[in-house]
VEXKOLKE-912434 format. One line per field, with one value per residue (C-alpha): residue in one letter; residue number from 1; x, y, z. Coordinates in Angstrom, 1 decimal. Layout:
! VEXKOLKE-912434
residuo: [A_...]
num: [NUM_...]
px: [X_...]
py: [Y_...]
pz: [Z_...]
END
This chain:
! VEXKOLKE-912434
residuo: [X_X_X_X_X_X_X_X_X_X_X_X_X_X_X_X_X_X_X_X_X_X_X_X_X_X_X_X_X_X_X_X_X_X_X_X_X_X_X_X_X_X_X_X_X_X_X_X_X_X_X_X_X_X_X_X_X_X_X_X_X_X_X_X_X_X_X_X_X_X_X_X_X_X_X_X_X_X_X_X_X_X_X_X_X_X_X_X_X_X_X_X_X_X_X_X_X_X_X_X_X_X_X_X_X_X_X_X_X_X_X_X_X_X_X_X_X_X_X_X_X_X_X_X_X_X_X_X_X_X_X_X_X_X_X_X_X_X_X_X_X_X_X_X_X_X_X_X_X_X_X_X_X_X_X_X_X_X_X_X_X_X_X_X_X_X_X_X_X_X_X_X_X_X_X_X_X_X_X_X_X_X_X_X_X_X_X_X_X_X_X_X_X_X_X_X_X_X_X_X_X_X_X_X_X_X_X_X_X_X_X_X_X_X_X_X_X_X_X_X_X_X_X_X_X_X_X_X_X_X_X_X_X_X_X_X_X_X_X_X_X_X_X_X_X_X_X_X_X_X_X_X_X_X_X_X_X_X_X_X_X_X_X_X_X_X_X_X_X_X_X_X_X_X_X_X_X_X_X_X_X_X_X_X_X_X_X_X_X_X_X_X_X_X_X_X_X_X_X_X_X_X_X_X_X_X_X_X_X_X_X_X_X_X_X_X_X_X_X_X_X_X_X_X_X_X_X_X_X_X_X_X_X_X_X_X_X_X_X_X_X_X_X_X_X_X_X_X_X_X_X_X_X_X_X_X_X_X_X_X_X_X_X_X_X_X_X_X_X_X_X_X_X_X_X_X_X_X_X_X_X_X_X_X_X_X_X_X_X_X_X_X_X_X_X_X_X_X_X_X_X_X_X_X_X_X_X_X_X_X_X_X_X_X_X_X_X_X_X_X_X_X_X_X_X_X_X_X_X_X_X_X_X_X_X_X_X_X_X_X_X_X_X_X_X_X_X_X_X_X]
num: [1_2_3_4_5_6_7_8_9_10_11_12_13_14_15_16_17_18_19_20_21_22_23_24_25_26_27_28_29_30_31_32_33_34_35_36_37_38_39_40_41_42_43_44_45_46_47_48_49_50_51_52_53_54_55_56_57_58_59_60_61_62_63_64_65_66_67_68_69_70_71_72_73_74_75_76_77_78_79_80_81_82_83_84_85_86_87_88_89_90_91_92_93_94_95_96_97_98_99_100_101_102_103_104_105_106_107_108_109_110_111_112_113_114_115_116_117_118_119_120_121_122_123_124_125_126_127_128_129_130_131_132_133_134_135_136_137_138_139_140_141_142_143_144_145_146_147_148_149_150_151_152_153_154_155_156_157_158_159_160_161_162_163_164_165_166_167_168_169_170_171_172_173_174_175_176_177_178_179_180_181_182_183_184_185_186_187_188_189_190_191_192_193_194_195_196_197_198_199_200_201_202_203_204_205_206_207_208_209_210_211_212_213_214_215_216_217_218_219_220_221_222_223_224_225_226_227_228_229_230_231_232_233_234_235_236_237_238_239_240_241_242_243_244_245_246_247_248_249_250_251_252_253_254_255_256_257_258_259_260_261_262_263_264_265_266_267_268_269_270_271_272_273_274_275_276_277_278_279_280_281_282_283_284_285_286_287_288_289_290_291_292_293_294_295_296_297_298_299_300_301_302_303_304_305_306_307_308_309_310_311_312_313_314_315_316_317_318_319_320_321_322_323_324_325_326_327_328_329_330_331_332_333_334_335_336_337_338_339_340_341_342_343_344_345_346_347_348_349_350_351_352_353_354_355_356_357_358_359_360_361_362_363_364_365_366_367_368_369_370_371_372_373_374_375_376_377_378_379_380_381_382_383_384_385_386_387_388_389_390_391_392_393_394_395_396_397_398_399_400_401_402_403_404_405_406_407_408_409_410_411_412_413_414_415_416_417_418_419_420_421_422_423_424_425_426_427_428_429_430_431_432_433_434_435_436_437_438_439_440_441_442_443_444_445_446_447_448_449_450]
px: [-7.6_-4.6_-4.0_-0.7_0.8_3.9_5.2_7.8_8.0_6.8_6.8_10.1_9.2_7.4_7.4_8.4_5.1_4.1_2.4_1.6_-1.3_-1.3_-4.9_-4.4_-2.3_-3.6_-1.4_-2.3_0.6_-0.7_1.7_4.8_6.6_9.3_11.1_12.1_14.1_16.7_17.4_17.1_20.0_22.2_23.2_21.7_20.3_18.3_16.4_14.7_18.1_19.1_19.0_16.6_19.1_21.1_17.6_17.0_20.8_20.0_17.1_14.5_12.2_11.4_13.3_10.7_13.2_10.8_8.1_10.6_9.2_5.7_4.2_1.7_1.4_0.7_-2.1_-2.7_-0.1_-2.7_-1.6_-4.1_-3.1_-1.0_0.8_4.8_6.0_2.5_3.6_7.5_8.7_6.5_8.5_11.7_9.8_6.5_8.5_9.1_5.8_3.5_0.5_-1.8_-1.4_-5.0_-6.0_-8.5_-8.2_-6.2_-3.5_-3.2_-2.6_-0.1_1.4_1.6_3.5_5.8_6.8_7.1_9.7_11.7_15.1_16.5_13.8_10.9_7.9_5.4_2.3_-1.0_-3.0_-6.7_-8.6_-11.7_-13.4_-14.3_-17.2_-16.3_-15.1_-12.8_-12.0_-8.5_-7.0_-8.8_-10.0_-13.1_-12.8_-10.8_-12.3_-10.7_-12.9_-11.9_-13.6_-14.0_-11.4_-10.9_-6.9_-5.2_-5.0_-7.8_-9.0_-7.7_-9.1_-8.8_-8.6_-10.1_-9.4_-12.2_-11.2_-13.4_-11.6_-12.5_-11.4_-8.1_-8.6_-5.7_-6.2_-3.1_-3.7_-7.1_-9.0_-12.3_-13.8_-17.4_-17.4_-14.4_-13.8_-13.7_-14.8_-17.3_-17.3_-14.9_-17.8_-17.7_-21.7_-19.5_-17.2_-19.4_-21.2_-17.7_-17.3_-20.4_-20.8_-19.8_-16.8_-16.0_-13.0_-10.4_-7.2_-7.0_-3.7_-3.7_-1.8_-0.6_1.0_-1.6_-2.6_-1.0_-3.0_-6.1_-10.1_-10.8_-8.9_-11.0_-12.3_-10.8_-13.5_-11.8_-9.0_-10.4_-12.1_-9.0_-7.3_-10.4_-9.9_-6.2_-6.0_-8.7_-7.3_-4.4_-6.6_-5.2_-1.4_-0.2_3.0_4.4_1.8_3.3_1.7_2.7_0.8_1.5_1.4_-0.7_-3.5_-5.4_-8.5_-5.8_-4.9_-8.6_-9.2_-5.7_-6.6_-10.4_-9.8_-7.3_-9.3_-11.7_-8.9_-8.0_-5.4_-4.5_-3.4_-0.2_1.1_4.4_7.0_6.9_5.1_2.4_1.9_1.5_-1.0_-2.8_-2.8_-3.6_-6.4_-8.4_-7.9_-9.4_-12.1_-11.7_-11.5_-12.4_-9.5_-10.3_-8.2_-6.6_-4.9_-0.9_0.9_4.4_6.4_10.1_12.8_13.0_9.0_8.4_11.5_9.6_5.9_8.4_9.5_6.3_4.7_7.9_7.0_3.3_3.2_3.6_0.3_-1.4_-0.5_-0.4_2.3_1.4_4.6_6.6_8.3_6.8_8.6_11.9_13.1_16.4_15.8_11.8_10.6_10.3_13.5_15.2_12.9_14.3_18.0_17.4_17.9_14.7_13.5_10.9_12.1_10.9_10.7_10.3_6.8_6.0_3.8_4.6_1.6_2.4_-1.0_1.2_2.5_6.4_6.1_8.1_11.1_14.3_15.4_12.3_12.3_15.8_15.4_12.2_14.0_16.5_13.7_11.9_15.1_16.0_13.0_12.4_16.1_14.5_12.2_9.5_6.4_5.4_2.0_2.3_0.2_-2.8_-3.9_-5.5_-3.7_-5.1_-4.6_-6.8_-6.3_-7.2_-11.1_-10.8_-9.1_-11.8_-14.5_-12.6_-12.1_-15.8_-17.1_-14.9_-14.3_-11.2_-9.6_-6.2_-4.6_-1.5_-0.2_1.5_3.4_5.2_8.2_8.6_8.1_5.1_3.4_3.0_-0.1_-2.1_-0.8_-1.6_-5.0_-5.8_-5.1_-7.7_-10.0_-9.3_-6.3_-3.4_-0.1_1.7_-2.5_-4.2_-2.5_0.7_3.8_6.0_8.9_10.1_10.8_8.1_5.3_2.6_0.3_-3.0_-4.8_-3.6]
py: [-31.9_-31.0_-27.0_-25.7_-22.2_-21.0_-18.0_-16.6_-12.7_-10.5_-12.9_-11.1_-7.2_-4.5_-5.1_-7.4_-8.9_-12.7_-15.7_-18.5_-21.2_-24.2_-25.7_-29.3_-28.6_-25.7_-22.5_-18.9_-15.8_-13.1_-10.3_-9.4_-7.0_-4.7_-3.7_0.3_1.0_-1.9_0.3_3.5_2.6_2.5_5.7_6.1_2.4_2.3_-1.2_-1.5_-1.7_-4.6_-8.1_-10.0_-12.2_-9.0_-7.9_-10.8_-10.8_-7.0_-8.1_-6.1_-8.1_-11.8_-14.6_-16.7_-20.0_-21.8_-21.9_-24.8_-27.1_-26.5_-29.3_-28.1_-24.7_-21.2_-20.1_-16.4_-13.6_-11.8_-8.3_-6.8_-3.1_-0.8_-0.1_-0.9_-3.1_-5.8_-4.6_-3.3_-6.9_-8.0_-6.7_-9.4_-11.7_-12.3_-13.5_-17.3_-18.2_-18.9_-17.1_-13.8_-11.5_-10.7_-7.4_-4.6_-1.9_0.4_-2.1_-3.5_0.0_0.8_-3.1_-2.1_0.6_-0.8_-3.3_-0.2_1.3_-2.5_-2.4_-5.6_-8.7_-8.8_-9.5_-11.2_-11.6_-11.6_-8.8_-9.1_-7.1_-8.1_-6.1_-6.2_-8.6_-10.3_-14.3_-16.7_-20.1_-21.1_-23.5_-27.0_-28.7_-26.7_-27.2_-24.2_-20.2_-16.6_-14.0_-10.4_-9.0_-5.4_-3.8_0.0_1.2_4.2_3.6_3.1_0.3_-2.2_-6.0_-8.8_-12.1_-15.1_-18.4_-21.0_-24.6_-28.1_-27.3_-24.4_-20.4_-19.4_-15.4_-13.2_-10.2_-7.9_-4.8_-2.9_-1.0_-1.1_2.0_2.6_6.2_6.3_9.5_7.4_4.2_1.9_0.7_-2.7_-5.5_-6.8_-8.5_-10.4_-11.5_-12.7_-14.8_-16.6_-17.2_-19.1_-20.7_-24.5_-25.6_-22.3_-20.4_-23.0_-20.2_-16.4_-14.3_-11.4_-8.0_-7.0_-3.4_-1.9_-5.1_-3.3_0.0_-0.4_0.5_1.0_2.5_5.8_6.1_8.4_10.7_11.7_12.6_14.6_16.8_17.1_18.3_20.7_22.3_22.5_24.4_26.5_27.8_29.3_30.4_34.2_33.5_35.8_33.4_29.8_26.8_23.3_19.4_16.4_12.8_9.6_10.0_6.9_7.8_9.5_10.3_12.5_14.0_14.5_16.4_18.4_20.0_20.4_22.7_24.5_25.6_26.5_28.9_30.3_28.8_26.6_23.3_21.8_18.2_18.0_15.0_12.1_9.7_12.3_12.5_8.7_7.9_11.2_11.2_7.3_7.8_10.6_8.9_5.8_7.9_7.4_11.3_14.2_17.4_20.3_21.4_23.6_21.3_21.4_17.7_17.7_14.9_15.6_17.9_20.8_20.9_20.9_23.9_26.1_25.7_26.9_29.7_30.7_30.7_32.1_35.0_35.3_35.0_32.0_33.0_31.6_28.0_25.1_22.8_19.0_17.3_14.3_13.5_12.8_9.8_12.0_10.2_11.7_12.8_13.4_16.6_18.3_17.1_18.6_22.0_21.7_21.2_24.6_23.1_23.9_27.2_27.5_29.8_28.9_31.8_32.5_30.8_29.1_26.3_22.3_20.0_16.0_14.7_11.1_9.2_7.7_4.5_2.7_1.2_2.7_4.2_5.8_7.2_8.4_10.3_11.9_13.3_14.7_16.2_17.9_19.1_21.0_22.6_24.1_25.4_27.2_28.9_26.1_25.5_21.9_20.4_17.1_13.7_15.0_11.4_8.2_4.7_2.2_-0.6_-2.5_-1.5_-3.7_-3.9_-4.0_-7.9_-8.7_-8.3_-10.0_-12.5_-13.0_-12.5_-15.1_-17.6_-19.3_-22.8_-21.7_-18.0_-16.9_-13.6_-11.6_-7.8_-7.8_-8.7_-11.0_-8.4_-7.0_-10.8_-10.6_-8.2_-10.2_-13.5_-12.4_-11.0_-14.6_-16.6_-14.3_-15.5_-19.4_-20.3_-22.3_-21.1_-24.7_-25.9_-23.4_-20.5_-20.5_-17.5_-18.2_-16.9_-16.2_-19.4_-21.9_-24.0_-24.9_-28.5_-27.3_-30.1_-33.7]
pz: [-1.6_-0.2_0.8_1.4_2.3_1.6_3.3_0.6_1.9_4.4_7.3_8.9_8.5_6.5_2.7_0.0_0.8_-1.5_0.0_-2.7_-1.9_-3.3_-3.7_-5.2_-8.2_-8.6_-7.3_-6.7_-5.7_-3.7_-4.4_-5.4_-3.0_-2.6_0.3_-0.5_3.0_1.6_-1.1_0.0_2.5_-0.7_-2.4_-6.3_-7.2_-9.7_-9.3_-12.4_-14.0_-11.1_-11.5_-9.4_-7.5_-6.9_-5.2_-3.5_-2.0_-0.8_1.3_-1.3_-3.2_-2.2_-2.2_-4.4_-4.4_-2.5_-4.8_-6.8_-4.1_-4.0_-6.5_-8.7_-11.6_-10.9_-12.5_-11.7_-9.9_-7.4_-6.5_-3.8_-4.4_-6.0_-2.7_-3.9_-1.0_-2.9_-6.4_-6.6_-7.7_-10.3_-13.5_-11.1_-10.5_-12.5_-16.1_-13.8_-14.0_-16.8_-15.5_-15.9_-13.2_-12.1_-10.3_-10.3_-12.8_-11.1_-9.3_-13.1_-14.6_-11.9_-12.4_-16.1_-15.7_-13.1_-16.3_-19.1_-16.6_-16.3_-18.3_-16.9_-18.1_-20.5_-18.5_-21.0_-18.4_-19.9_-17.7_-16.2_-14.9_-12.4_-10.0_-6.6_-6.2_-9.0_-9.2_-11.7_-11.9_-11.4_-13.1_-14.8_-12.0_-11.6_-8.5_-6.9_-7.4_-7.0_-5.5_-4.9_-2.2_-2.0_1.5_2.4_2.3_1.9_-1.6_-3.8_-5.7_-3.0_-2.6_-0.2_-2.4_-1.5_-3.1_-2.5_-2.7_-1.6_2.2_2.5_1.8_1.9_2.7_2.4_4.5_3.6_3.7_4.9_7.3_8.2_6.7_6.2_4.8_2.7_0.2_-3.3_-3.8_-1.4_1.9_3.2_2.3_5.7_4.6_2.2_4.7_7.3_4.4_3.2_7.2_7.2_3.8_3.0_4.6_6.0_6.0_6.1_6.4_7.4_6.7_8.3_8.4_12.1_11.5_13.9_16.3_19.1_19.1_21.1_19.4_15.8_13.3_12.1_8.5_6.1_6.4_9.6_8.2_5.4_8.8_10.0_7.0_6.3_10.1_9.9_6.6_7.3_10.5_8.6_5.8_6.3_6.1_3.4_2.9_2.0_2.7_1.1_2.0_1.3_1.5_0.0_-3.3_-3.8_-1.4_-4.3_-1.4_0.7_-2.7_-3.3_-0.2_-0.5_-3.7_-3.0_0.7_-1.1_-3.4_-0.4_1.0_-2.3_-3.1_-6.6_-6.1_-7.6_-7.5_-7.7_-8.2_-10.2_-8.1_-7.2_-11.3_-11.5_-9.3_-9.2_-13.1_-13.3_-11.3_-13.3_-16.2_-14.8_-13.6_-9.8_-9.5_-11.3_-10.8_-12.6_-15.6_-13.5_-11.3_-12.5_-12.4_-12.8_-12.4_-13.9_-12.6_-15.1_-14.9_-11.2_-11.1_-13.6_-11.6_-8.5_-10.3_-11.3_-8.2_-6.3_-9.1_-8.8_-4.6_-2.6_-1.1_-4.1_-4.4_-2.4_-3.6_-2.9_-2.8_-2.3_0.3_3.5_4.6_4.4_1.0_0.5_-3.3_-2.7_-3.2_0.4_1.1_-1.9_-0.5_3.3_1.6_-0.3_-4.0_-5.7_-6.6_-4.1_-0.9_2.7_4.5_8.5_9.5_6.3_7.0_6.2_6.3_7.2_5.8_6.9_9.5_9.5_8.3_11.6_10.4_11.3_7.8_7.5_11.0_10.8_7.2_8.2_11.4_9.1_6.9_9.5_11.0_7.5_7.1_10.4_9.6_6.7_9.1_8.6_11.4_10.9_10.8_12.0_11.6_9.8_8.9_9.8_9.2_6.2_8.4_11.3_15.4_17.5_16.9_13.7_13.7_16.6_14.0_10.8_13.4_14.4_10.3_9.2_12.5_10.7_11.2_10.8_11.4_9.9_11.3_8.2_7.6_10.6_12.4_15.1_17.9_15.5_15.6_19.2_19.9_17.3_18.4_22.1_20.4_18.7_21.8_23.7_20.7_21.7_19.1_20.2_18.3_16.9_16.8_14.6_15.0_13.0_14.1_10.3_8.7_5.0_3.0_4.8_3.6_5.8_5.0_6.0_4.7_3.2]
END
């Protein structure tokens, strides 16, 4: 059977992720990507109004022209979490192919949503949900299977799919860490992984994120973070004034332990913005958490400036606003705050909470400088990099490496500076690039098999 890989987005930088394999006729798409810092360089686009060629010409969602010379049908869209640079251009993208998109619960809720909000195509997609663990046949063959395996990120409900053909297993890595204590859900099923490495033909292809393959031991679990958060905001447990954090919106488990220590230090939690309603609000539906009834979510502007007034009214001391805006998004939440155009006052000594890191790419860098710089103009002290990352260091991709002991490699996520500590980790490992370690680019195919 032949196996082929094509490389359609993500193989250049950080986002618009979507890789299709072709197994015989038989073709699976592992996400559908969006690359935000292309559009938040331009002033007040609204995307879901945009056409997809328009995107496409902007460098923001994936040029998907490529799949018109792969040979053979797609039979399921494969989103591996939630995370918008895997899901952001489905509602462009996914109405081309006649095909279910398939994810867990949570990613298809979010996927679901991301369609309701599109004004520019009608995207018809039936929508499955499976679980981690969990396996379906692809196509008519019989012959070619989709497993989701269960992976640790900084966003719940997150899978690594695998797609098992007469070859071998085609395992796409993107994105994970290696977490064996997370705050929601269960541990990365690394048993799993060694057992694909080792059953029948083996893993025939491994496609691997490299955002952290230059930073040296193991990336720490979550429950790290959460102890750093807890001994940060307890030490300031006595200020009488302003305490505000902000997380990704989408890591529901930093959200989890936000609202829980503030509740510990007396204060009553408030999300605030309307990504931070999404996912937070998604989630407790869905039953992944449990916030109590107390626990304000606003999402839109004339909401979110009446919970300011209020607790500008009842004491700042009270509340601890969870807000948007960590990555310095010019119309984000904390920014609006640093810029003085909410309700909410910072005074002298007020404290800011990053429960994030900058995601490192030059737009994001550059707004989140600017951020910082406003609020400490408003008399702000800032908290910085209360967090841990959702991707593998180094150790991390030693071990995948070792469980699954893959023909081929395909470095993924990353520039072409970012391939080289993984491609430098690889060849320590015995790969040859041009051999079986392949260094790609947006728009190829690569013939594993014939």
């Amino acid at each position: 059977m032949e196996v082929e890989i094509a490389t359609i987005g993500g193989y250049e930088e950080v986002g618009r992720q979507m890789t299709a394999v072709r197994a015989g006729d038989d073709v699976v798409v592992f996400d559908m990507g969006l690359n935000l810092s292309k559009v938040l360089i331009h002033d007040n686009v609204e995307t879901e109004r945009m056409h997809s060629l328009d995107l496409i010409d902007m460098g923001a969602i994936p040029d998907d022209r490529v799949m018109s010379d792969i040979e053979g049908d797609v039979q399921a869209i494969v989103p591996t979490h939630g995370h918008l640079d895997h899901i952001g251009a489905i509602s462009k993208l996914a109405h081309r192919y006649d095909a279910p998109i398939v994810a867990t619960p949570f990613t298809i809720e979010l996927v679901k949503q991301q369609i309701q909000s599109e004004e520019k195509f009608g995207v018809k997609n039936d929508l499955i949900k499976m679980d981690a663990g969990e396996t379906m046949s692809i196509g008519d063959s019989s012959n070619v299977d989709l497993e989701f395996v269960n992976v640790t990120h900084s966003i719940i409900d997150a899978i690594n799919p695998v797609v098992h053909t007469p070859e071998g297993a085609v395992v796409y890595g993107l994105d994970k860490r290696m977490d064996h204590t997370p705050v929601i859900g269960d541990p990365i099923d690394m048993e799993r992984f060694r057992e694909i490495g080792r059953e029948g033909e083996g893993v025939l292809c491994y496609i691997e994120d490299c955002t952290n393959a230059g930073k040296k031991g193991r990336t720490p679990s979550e429950s790290v973070a959460r102890r750093h958060l807890e001994d940060v905001m307890t030490s300031i447990e006595d200020y009488d004034g302003g305490i505000v954090a902000t997380t990704f919106s989408s890591h529901v488990a930093r959200v989890k332990s936000l609202v829980e220590f503030a509740r510990e230090i007396g204060r009553q939690p408030v999300l605030l913005g309307r990504s931070m309603e999404k996912y937070s609000g998604t989630a407790e539906r869905l039953g992944f958490v449990d916030f109590l009834d107390d626990v304000g979510m606003y999402g839109h502007r004339k909401s979110v400036d009446r919970t300011f007034k209020r607790i500008m009214n009842e004491g700042k001391e009270k509340y601890l606003p969870v807000v948007t805006g960590h990555q310095g998004e010019p119309r984000a939440m904390l920014t609006r705050m640093g810029r003085g155009e909410t309700p909410y006052e910072l005074d002298q000594g007020d404290k800011v909470l990053f429960s994030a890191r900058v995601i490192p790419e030059p737009t994001n860098e550059g707004q989140r400088y600017q951020s910082e710089q406003l609020l400490r103009m408003q008399g702000a002290r800032i908290y910085d990099d209360i967090h841990v990352s959702g991707h593998l260091n180094q150790e991390g991709h030693y071990a995948m490496l070792d469980a699954l002991q893959p023909q081929h490699v395909i470095p993924a996520h990353q520039d072409m500076k970012g391939f080289a500590p993984y491609v430098g980790l690889c060849k320590s490992e015995g790969y040859q690039l041009g051999r079986d370690l392949h260094v790609t680019s947006n728009g190829n195919t690569i013939q594993l098999t014939e």
